[in-house]
N, C-alpha and C positions, 0 to 999 in steps of 0.2 A: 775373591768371590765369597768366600766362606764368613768373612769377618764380615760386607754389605750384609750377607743374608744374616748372622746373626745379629745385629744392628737393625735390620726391619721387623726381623721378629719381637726384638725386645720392645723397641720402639711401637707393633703391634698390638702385644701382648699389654703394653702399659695402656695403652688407649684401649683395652676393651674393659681391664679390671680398675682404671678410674669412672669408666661407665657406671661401672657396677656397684663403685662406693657413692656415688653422686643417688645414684637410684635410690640407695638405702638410705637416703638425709632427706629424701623426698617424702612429701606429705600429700600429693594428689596423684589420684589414679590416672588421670591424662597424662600429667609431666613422667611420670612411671613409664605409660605407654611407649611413649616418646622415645626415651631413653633405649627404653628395649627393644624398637626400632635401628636407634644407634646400634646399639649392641650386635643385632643382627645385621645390619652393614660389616661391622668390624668383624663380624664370625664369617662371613661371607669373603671377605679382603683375605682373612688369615684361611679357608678353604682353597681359595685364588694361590695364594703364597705356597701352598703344603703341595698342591697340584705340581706348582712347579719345582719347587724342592726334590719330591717325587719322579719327576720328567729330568731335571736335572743328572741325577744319581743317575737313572739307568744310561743318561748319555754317559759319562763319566764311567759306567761299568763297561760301556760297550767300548770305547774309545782303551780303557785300559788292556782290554782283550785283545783287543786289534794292537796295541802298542808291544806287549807281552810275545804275540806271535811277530810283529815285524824283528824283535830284538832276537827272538829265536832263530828267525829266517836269517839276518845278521850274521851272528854267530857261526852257525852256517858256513856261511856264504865266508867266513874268514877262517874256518876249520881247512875249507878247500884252497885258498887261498896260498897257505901258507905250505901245502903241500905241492904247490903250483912252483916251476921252474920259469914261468915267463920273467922278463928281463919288471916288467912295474909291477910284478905282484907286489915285492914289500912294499911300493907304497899304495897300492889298492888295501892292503891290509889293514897298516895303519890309516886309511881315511875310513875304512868301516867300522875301525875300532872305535875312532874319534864318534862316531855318528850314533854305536852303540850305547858310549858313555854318556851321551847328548840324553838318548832316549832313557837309558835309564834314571834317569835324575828326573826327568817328564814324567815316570815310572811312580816312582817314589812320591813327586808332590801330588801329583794323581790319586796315589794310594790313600794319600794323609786327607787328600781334600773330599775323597769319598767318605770316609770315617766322620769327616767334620760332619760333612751334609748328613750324612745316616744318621749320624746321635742329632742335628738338629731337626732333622723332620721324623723322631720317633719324640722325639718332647714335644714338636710342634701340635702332633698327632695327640697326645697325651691333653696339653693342655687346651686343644678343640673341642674336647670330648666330654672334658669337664667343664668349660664356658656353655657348652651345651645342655650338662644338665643343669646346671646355675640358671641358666636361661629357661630350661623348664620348670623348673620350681618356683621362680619368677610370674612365668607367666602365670602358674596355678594361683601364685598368693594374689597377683595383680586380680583375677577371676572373683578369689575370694574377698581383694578391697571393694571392686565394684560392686558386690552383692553386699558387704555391709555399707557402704556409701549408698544404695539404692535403699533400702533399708532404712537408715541415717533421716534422708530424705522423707523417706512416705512417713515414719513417727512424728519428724516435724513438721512434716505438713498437719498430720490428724493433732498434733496436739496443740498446732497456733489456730487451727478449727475450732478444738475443744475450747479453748482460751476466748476465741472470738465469741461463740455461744456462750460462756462464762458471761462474758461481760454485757452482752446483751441482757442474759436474765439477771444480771446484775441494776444496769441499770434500769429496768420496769417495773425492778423487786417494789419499791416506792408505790405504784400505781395501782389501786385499787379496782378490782375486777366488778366488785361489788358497785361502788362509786360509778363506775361506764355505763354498768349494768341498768344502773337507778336513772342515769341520763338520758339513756337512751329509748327509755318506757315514757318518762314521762314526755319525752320530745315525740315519742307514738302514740300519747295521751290528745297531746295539743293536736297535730293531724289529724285522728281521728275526730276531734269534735270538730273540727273546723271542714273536715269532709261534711260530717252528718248535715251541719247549719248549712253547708250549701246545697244538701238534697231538700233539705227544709225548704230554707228559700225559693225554691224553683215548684213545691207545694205550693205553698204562698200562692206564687202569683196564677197557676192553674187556678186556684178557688177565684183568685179573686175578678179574673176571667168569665167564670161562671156564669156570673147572674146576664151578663152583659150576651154572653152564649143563648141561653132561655129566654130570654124578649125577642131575641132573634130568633127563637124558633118559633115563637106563641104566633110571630105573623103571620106565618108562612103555615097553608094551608094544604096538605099530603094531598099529592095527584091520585085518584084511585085508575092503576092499568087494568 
């Protein structure tokens, strides 16, 4: 048991700090994210692991205990045994003894497999604690990429702006304001006389209306009411 669980640790342990060197070869704040995502799965998996490392040992402490008091009670039980005149005590003896030596050996790899587990879930514990601050410091700088990549962003924006206005005033530099200016008068020159001549015109033909008005009134003799 002890050799699996070192064996998923290690095998955990590697999958969270290749995360972590893959991150640092990265060059964009999402694929970053991402990773650190991973990373927190993997911190999450090795939480999972330590839990039960943890729940393991105490079974294993409790199991020891209870094993410890049965060999006591054992013992015992062949201290009276042997002070016993019935016809099978010695061999009620000897099978307790046998059962003793059983359990102590259960005693023993118990002992060693507790030890095991213990030193691996106080390094398991150890190396959570520091993926976790790795993983905060992560996420700070990840904070601080985004804000200069936001950053990064809004200068190149304002300065393919600047660049575009560049080239705008670049290309009208040519164009004479002055030159529009003379075009555009004398083309409100032309309009204007060509307004005036058609108010003229329409003088004109009022006069010449006139006379033909006046004979028409010379006939015509005012009713007095």
């Amino acid at each position: 048991m002890a050799t699996f669980l070192q064996k998923l640790r290690t095998v955990t342990l590697g999958t969270a700090h290749d995360l972590l060197d893959k991150a640092i070869d990265l060059n964009s704040p999402a694929s970053i994210r991402q990773y650190l995502r991973d990373l927190e799965s993997a911190l999450d998996k090795m939480k999972s692991e330590q839990a039960v490392q943890d729940g393991q040992i105490r079974t294993s402490t409790r199991e020891k205990s209870e094993l410890e008091s049965k060999i006591a009670t054992d013992k015992e039980t062949i201290t009276k045994l042997m002070a016993s005149t019935a016809p099978n005590a010695k061999d009620l003896v000897r099978g307790k003894a046998a059962i003793v030596l059983q359990n102590q050996t259960r005693l023993t790899q118990l002992t060693q497999d507790i030890q095991t587990q213990t030193e691996s879930s106080a390094k398991l514990h150890t190396t959570v604690t520091n993926l976790e601050n790795r993983h905060d410091l992560m996420v700070a700088r990840v904070r601080d990429l985004e804000r200069l990549d936001r950053d990064s962003k809004a200068k190149e924006a304002a300065a393919k702006a600047l660049q575009n206005a560049g080239s705008l005033i670049d290309s009208g530099a040519s164009i004479s304001v002055d030159d529009i200016e003379s075009k555009m008068r004398a083309r409100n020159d032309v309009a204007n006389a060509k307004f005036d001549q058609a108010i003229g015109d329409t003088h004109v033909n009022d006069e010449t209306n006139s006379e033909d008005i006046d004979a028409l009134l010379a006939t015509l003799t005012p009713v007095n009411q």
